[in-house]
Residue, then its C-alpha position, 0 to 999 in steps of 0.5 A: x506489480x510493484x509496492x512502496x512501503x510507506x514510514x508508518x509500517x516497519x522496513x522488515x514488511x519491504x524484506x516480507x513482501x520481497x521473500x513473497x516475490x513482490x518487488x518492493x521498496x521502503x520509502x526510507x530509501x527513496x525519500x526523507x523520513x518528514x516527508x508529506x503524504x503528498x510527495x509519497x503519493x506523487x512518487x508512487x503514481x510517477x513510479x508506478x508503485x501501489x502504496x503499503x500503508x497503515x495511513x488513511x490519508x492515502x485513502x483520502x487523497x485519492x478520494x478528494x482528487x478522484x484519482x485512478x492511481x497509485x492502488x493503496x493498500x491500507x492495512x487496518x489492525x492492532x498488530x501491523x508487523x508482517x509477522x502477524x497480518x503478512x500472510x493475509x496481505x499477501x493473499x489479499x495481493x494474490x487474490x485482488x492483483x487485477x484490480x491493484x493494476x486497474x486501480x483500486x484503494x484496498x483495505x486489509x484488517x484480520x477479518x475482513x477485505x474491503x475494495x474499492x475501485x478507483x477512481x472513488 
């Protein structure tokens, strides 16, 4: 499982993900900092990678083309650095890796996790 970290979450989430095992990239590698959800969108899916995101456009571009991939993690919280909700992620990654590989649009805050299946 691969995960593309989106500009809107700090690079040091790419370093978390990474220690936790994950092979990850931060988008400010591969791409162009005003770069349109679209073009990150269309590098994930050719890439295979499941978008990190605290951006729901993600989520929205997904529904409205009723695609089956990239998988989207959404985090929903106050605090998006790693050191606050990385550990929640994490678990949620271990625990819903079968359906980050089928497709899915995953939704993280401190409380709660909430999948949905792809496509929406």
């Amino acid at each position: 499982m691969k995960f593309l970290v989106d500009m809107n979450l700090s690079p040091k989430w790419s370093n978390f993900l990474i220690e936790n095992g994950f092979e990850t990239i931060h988008w400010s590698c591969v791409g162009s900092h005003n770069s349109t959800d679209e073009d990150i969108f269309s590098y994930a899916k050719m890439e295979k990678y499941t978008i990190l995101t605290s951006d729901l456009d993600f989520g929205f571009i997904l529904a409205i083309t009723h695609g089956k991939k990239p998988s989207v993690i959404q985090i929903k919280s106050g605090a998006l650095c790693s050191n606050s909700i990385g550990d929640i992620v994490v678990n949620a990654i271990k625990l819903l890796a079968a359906d980050i590989e089928q497709g899915a649009l995953i939704t993280i805050d401190t409380h709660k996790t909430r999948v949905s299946l792809l496509p929406l």
